[in-house]
C-alpha positions as CSV (number, residue, x, y, z in Angstrom):
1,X,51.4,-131.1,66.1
2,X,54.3,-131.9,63.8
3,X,57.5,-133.7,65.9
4,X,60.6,-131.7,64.5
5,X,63.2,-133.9,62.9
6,X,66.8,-132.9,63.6
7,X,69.7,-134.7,61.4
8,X,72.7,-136.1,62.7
9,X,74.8,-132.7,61.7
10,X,72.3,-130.5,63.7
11,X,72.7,-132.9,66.6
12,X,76.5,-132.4,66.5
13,X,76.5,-128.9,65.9
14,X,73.7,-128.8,69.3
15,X,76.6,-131.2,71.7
16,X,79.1,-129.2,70.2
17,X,78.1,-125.8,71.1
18,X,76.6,-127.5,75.4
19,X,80.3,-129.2,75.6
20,X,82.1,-125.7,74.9
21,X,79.2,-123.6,77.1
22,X,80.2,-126.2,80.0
23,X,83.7,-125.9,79.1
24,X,84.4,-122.6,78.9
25,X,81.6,-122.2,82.4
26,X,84.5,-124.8,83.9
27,X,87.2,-122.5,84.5
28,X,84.6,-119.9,86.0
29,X,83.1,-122.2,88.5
30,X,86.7,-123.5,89.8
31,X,87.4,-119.8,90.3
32,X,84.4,-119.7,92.3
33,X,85.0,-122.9,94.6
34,X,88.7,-121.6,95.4
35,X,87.6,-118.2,96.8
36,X,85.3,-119.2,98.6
37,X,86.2,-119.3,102.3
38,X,87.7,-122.4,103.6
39,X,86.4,-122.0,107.4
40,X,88.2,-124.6,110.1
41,X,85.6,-126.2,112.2
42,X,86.5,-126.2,115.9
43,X,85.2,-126.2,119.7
44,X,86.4,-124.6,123.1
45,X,88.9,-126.5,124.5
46,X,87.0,-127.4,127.7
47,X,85.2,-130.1,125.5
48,X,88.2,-131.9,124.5
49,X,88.0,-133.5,128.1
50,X,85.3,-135.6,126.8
51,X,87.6,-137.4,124.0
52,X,89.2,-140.2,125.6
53,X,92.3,-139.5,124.2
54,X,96.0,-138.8,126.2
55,X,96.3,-135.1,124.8
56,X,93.9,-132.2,123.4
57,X,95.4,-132.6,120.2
58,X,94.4,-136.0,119.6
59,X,91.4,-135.4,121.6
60,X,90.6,-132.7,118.8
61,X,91.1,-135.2,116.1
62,X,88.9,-137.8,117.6
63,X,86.0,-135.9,118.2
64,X,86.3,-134.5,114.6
65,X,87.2,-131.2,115.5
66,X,89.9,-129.0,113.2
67,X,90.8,-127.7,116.2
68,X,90.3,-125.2,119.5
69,X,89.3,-122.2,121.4
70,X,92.1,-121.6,123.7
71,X,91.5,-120.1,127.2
72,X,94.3,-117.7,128.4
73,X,94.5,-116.3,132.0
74,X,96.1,-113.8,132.9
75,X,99.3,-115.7,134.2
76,X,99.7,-117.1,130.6
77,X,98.7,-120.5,131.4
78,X,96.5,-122.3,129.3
79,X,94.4,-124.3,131.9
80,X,92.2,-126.7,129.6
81,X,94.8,-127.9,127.3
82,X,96.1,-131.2,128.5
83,X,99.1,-133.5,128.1
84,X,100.5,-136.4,129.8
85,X,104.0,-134.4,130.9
86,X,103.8,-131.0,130.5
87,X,101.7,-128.2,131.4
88,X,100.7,-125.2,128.8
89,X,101.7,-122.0,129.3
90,X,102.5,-119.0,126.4
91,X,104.5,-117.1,129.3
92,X,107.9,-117.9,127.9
93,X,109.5,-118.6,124.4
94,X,110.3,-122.1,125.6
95,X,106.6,-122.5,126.1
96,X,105.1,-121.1,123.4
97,X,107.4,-123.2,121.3
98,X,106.2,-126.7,122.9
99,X,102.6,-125.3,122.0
100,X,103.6,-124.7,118.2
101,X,105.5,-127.6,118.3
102,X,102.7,-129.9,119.4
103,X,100.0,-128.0,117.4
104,X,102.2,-128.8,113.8
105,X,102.9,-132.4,114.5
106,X,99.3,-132.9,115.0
107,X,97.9,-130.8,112.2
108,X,95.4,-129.2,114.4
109,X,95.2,-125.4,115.2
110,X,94.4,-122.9,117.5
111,X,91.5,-120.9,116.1
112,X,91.2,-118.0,118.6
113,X,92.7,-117.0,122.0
114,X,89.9,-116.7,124.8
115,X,90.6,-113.9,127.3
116,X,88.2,-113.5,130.4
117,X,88.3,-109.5,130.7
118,X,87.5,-107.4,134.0
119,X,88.6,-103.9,132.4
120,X,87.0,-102.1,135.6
121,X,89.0,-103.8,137.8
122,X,92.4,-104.5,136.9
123,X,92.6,-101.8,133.3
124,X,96.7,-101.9,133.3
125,X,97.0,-105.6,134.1
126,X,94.6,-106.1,131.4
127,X,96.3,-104.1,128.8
128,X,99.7,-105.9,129.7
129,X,98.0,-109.2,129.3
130,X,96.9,-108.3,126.0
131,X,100.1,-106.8,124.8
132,X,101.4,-110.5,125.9
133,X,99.2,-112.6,124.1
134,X,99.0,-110.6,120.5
135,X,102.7,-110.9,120.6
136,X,101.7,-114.9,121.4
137,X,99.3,-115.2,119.1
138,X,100.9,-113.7,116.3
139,X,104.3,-116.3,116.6
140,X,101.7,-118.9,116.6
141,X,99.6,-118.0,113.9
142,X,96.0,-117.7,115.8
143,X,94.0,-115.0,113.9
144,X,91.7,-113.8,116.7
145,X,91.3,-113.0,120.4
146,X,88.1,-113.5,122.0
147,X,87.0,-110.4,124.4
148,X,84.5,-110.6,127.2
149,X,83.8,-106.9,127.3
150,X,81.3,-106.7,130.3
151,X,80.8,-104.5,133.3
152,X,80.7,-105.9,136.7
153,X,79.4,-103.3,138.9
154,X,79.5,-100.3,136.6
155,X,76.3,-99.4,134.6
156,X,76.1,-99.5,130.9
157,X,76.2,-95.8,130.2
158,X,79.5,-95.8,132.7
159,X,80.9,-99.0,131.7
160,X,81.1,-97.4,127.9
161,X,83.7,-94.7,128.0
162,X,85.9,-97.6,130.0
163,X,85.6,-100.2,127.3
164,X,86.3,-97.5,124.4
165,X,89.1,-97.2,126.2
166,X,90.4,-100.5,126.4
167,X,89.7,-101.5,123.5
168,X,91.4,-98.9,121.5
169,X,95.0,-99.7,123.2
170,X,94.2,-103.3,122.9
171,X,93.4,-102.5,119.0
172,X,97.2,-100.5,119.0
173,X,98.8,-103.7,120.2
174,X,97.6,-105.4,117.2
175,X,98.4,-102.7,114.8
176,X,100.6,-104.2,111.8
177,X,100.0,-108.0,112.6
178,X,97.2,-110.4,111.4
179,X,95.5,-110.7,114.7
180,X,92.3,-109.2,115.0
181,X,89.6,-109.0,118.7
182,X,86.3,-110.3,118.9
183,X,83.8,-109.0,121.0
184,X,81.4,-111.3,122.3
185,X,78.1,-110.7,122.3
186,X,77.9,-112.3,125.7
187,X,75.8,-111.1,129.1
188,X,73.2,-108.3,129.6
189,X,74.9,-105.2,128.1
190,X,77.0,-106.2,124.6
191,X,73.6,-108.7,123.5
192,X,72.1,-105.2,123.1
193,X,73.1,-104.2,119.4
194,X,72.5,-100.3,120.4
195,X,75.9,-100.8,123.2
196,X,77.6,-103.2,120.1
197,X,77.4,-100.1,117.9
198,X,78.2,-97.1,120.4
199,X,81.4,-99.7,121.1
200,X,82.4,-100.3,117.4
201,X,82.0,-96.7,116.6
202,X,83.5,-95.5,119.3
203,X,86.7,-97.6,119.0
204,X,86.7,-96.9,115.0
205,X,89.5,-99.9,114.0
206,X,89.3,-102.5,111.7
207,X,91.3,-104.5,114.5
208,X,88.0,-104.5,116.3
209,X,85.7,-106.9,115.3
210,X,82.4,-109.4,116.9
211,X,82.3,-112.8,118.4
212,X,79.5,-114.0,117.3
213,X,77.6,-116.2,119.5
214,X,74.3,-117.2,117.9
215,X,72.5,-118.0,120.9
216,X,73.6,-115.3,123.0
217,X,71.3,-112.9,121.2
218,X,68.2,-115.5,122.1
219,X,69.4,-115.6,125.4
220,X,69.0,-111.7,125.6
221,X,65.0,-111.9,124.7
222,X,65.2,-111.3,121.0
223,X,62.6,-113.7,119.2
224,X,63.9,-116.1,116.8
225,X,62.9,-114.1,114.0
226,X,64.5,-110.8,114.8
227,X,68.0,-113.0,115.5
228,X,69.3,-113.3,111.2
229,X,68.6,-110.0,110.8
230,X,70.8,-109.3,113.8
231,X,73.4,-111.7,112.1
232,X,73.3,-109.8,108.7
233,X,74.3,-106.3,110.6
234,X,77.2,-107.9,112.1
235,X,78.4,-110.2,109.8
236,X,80.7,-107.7,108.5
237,X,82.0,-107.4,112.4
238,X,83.0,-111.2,112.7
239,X,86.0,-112.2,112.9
240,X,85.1,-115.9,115.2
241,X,82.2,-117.6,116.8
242,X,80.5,-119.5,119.4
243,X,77.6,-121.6,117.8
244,X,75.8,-123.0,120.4
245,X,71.5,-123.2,120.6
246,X,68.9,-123.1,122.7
247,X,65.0,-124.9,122.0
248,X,62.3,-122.8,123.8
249,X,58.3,-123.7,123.5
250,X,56.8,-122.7,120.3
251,X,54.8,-120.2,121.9
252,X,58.5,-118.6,123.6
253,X,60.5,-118.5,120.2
254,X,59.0,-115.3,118.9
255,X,58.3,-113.2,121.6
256,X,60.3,-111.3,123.5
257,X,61.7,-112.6,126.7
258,X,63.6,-111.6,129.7
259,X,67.0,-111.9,130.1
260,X,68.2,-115.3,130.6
261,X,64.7,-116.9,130.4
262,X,64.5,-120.5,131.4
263,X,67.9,-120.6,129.8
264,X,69.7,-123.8,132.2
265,X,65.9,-125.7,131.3
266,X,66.2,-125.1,127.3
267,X,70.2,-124.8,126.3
268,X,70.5,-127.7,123.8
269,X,73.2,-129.2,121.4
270,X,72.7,-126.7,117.8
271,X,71.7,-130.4,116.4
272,X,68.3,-130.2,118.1
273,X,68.1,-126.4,118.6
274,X,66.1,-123.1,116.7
275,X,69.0,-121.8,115.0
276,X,69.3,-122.5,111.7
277,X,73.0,-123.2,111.4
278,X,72.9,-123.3,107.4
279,X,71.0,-120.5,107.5
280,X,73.7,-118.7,109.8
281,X,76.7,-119.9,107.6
282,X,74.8,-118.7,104.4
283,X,74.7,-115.2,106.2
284,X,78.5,-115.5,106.9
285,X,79.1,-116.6,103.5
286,X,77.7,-113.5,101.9
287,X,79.5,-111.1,104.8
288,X,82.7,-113.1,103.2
289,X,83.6,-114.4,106.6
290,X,87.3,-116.1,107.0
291,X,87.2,-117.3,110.3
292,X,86.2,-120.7,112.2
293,X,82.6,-122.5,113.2
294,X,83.7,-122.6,117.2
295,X,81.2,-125.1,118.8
296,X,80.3,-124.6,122.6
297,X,77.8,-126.4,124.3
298,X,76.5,-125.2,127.3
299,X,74.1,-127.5,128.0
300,X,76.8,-130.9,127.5
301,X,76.2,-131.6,131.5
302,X,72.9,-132.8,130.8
303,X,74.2,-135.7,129.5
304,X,75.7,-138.9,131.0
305,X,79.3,-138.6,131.1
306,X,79.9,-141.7,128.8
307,X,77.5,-140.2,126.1
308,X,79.2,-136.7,125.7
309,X,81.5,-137.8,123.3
310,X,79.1,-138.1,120.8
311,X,77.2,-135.7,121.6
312,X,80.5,-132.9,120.6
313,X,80.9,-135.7,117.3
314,X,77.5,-135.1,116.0
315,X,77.3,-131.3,117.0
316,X,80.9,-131.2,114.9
317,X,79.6,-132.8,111.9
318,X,77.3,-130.3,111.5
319,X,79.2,-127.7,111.8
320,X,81.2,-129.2,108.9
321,X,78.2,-129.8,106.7
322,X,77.2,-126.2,106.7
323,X,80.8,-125.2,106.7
324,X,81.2,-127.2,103.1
């Protein structure tokens, strides 16, 4: 076969025409980069203990963490953050303005508020509580509320109507600000998808979205493979996460389970566990998620005290590889 010749004038013309392809496809890829969603990487704030650092914030910033889950009780307080002189509480303006105030100067954030419901047993004290930390979170610019929507003695079926309930008056305390509340998928009844639905649908608001934690759903008896496909129907739904993982024996990750199997024996950092986190963020990606990578370990007591610090670092770093 003949080699083709080109002259200097077709080799011009050839760079020519790849330099103004790649230059006008530039522009289009920087528009690309920009929208897509810049998520902070963070953990709950019960981890930050590990840091040996004076204060949560700086604690956040040494174990490589954006920033924080923060738990709320009832009373306001915030019980896990720490500081040398002052306690946390969002109960007064004078208090949520030392948290603001603390949060800027370190450049960390809050990613979510973390409330630990009982709706059966304390439904008006609940609802004021609510009303009380939208109105907090919403001064302090935290975009989501976690939920634990679970009954205690109540059965599914009658637990339902209570939570519809709830949530709708919780959702109208929200109404005109940014904030937005996460169910999580968390115990035996809101891991079934079936109860997530009948409770989405039943509330009907935008204001109501999922907390998605990825190996809640294993720890319900789904097998492995069932659990992206559960993602992709909620993805839509989440408005914050826990990503934690668990690593059960080959011949336990695709079959289904009971409830809670072996759980305490197989819990694991998500840096040695089944879930594909790239995977998980590449779900999240295409759902256009806008919220945080929230880290939680349940399994960080297995490890000397000394070594948990790196532990959280290298569960963190992943978090911000698939977040990039």
């Amino acid at each position: 076969m003949k080699t083709p010749s080109y002259s200097r004038r077709d080799f011009l013309q050839t760079t020519g025409r790849l330099a103004l392809g790649a230059g006008l496809l530039a522009p289009r890829l920087a528009a690309l980069a920009a929208d897509r969603p810049r998520w902070a990487v963070a953990c709950r704030d019960v981890y930050l203990q590990v840091a040996d650092a004076p204060d949560s914030w700086s604690a956040m910033t040494a174990l490589g963490a954006d920033g924080a889950e923060v738990n709320v009780l009832p009373d306001m307080t915030c019980p896990s953050l720490f500081h040398p002189s002052r306690k946390y509480t969002l109960a007064n303006a004078d208090g949520i303005k030392a948290v603001e105030d603390d949060m800027r100067s370190s450049g960390r954030q809050i990613t979510a508020f973390m409330m630990g419901n009982r709706l059966e047993e304390r439904f008006d004290e609940e609802m004021a509580w609510t009303e009380r930390l939208v109105k907090a979170a919403g001064q302090l610019g935290v975009p989501a509320i976690r939920l634990d929507i679970v009954p205690i003695k109540l059965s599914a079926e009658e637990f339902l109507p209570v939570a519809i309930k709830g949530c709708k008056r919780m959702c109208a305390f929200a109404e005109g600000t940014p904030v937005r509340f996460g169910v999580e998928n968390h115990g035996k009844v809101t891991n079934d998808p079936k109860f997530l639905e009948r409770l989405f649908d039943g509330v009907g608001s935008e204001k109501l979205g999922l907390t998605l934690d990825c190996a809640n759903f294993y720890w319900w008896g789904h097998p492995l493979r069932d659990l992206y496909g559960l993602y992709e129907k909620f993805a839509p739904r989440v408005v914050h996460t826990h990503c934690k993982s668990i690593r059960y024996p080959e011949d336990k990750k695709n079959v289904r389970r009971e409830i809670g199997w072996e759980y305490g024996k197989y819990n694991c950092p998500i840096t040695e566990g089944d879930i594909d986190f790239h995977r998980v963020a590449a779900i999240l990606r295409q759902a256009n998620y806008r919220g945080d990578l929230c880290l939680e370990d349940e399994g960080l007591g297995k490890f000397p005290a000394a070594e948990r610090a790196e532990v959280v670092k290298r569960e963190l770093a992943l978090l911000k590889a698939v977040a990039s």
